[in-house]
TINU-44501 format. One record per residue (C-alpha): x, y, z. Coordinates in steps of 0.02 Angstrom, whole numbers, padded with zeros to 5 digits, always signed. Each point is the difference from the previous one (the first is absolute). Example, Ala and Ser with C-alpha at 12.3 -4.5 7.8 and 13.67 -1.06 7.14 Angstrom:
+00615-00225+00390+00069+00172-00033
END
This chain:
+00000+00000+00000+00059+00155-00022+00034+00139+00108-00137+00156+00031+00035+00157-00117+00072+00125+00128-00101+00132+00030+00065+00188-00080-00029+00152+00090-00135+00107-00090-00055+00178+00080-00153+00085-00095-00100+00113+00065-00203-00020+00061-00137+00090-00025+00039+00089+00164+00151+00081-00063+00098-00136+00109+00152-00039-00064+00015-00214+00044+00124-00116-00044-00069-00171-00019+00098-00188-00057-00043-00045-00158-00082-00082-00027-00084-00013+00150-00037-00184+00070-00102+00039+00163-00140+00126-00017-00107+00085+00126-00159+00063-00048-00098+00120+00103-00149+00025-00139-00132-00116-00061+00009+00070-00197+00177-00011-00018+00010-00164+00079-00122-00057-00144+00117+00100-00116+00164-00105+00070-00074-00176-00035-00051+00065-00176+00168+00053-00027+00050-00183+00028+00070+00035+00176-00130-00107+00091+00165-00097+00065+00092+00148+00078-00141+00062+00102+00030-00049+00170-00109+00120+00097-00170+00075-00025-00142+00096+00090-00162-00086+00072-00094+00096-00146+00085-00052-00131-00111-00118-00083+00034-00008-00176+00051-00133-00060-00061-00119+00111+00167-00071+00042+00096+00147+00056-00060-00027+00182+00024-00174+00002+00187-00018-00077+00083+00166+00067-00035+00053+00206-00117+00107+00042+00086+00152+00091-00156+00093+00068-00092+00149-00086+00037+00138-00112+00006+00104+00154+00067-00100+00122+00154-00128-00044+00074-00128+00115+00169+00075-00009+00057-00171+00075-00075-00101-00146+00069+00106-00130+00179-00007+00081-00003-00202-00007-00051+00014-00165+00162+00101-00034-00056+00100-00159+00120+00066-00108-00144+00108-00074-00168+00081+00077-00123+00052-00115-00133+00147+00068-00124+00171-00037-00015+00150+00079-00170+00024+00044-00033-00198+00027+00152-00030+00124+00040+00133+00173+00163+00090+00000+00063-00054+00155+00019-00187-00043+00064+00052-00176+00130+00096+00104+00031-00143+00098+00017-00122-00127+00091+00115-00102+00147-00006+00123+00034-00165-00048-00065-00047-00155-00017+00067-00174-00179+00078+00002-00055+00052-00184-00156+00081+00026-00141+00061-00114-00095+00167-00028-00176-00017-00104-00156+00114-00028-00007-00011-00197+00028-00139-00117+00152+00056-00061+00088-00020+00151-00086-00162+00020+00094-00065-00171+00168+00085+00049-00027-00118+00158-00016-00137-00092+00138+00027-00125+00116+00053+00148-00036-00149+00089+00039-00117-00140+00150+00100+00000+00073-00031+00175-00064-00204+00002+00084-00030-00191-00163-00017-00055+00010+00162-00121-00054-00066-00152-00151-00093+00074-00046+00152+00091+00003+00127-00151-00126-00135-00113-00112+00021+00147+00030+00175+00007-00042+00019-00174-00152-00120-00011-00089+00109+00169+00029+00157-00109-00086-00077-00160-00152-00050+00106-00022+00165+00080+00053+00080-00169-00143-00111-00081-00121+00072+00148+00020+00179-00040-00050-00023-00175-00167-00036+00055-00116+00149-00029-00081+00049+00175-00037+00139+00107+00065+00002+00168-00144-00058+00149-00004+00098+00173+00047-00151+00117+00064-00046+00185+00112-00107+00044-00026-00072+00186+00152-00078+00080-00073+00011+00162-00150+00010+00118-00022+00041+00185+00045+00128-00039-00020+00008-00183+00145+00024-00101+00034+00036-00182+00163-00012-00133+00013+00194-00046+00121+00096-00108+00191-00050+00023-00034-00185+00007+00009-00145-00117-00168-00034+00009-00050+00160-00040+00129-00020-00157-00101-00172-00045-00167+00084+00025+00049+00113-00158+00056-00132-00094-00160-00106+00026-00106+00126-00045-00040+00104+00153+00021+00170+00055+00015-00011+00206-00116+00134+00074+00140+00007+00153+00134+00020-00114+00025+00178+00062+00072-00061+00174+00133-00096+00041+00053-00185+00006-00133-00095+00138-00093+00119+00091-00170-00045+00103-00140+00074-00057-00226+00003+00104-00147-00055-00118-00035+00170-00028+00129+00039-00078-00008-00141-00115-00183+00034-00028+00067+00189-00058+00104-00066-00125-00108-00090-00078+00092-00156-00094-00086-00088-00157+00121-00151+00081+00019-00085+00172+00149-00114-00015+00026-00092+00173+00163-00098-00024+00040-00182+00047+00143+00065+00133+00071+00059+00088-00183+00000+00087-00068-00132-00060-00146+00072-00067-00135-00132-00072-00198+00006-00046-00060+00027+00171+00060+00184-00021-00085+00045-00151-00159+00065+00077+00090+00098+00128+00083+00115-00152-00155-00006-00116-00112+00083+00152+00138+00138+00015-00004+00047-00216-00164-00102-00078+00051+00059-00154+00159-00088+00015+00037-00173-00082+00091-00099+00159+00135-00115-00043+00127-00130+00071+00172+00026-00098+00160-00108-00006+00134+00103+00109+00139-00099-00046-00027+00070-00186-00003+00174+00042+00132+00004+00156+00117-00153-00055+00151+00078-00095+00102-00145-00064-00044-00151-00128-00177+00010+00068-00018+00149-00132-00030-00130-00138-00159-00025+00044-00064+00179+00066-00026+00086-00193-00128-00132-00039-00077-00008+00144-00003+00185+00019-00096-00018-00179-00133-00112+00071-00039+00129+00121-00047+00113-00128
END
């Protein structure tokens, strides 16, 4: 048999501005995020993922062949450091600075920055990058783009919609998200998109701005047809719907399936 390829020290810079030198490539990977765990098994790196969050549940046997190391927001630091990554994979608004920090001090930490889908494909083609997975990663790159591409073509006018994340209290995906960035590309103008990332908003409030669309999605509250009639009493005039979250929050390979589905939904 022969010996491993020693690893070559790469440093590359995140979407953070954090300058990180990882091994390449990498053979034990860390990831703090559900949709780029799903992105690192459909890069082929199913193998070198040793560690994963509780909620990352796609595909099926991420949990069950790589530990579990707690939850996007609260890591077993003793897990991870058996594990002895030589890279940890995370995102700004999904992980808490502190552990980054932490983790940081002993690891390389390449972290991600999204609210649009550009960033989302520099992601991906960056990560493909750092895991020697580059040319995978930029023919998924390129095959998102198309789909999306494809999606704007259609001729539509933009719906007045919400987008609830949240409720007691309620809480909705406003301007400087994502979300609010897959609204528009779905087909939906976002009545809240005048504030600012998550905020909590009253009934009345809701009532006032008057939405054509009630989208309740799947998580993080796991919103489900028992909560239909709660929304519809608040704007009648309102058609009430359950919506997939993980296609309008999920930023990695998950994006192959969000342009048709966001057509469906037309």
């Amino acid at each position: 048999m022969l010996p491993p390829t020693p690893s070559l020290p790469l440093t590359v810079t995140d979407q953070m501005n954090r300058r990180v030198t990882v091994p390449f490539p990498p053979r034990r990977i860390v990831s703090l995020v559900p949709s780029q765990t799903e992105l690192l098994f459909d890069l082929g790196l199913g193998e070198q993922v040793v560690g994963v969050t509780k909620f990352c549940v796609h595909p099926a046997q991420a949990r069950k062949q790589a530990t579990i190391i707690g939850g996007t927001k609260d890591f077993h630091f003793d897990r991870i450091a058996e594990l002895k990554p030589d890279l940890i994979i995370g995102n700004k608004e999904e992980n808490f600075q502190e552990g980054i920090e932490q983790l940081a001090a002993r690891y390389p930490v390449w972290m991600s920055d999204i609210s649009t889908l550009e960033e989302a494909l520099d992601m991906i083609r960056r990560v493909g990058l750092i895991t020697g997975r580059k040319e995978r990663a930029e023919a998924l790159a390129q095959q998102i783009q198309t789909s999306f591409t494809n999606l704007a073509c259609q001729p539509q006018g933009l719906v007045p919609a919400v987008y609830f994340i949240w409720r007691k209290p309620y809480m909705v995906a406003a301007g400087g998200t994502y979300i609010n960035e897959m609204l528009q590309a779905a087909g939906f103008q976002n009545v809240f998109g005048h504030l600012s990332r998550y905020p909590e908003i009253n009934s009345e409030q809701l009532a006032a701005a008057n939405p054509q669309q009630i989208l309740l999605s799947s998580e993080p509250y796991p919103f489900g047809e028992k909560h239909l009639a709660e929304f519809q009493a608040i704007c009648p005039a309102a058609q009430v719907r359950i919506v997939d979250g993980e296609l309008f929050s999920w930023y990695g390979s998950r994006l192959l399936k969000s342009a048709d589905y966001f057509r469906q939904l037309r």
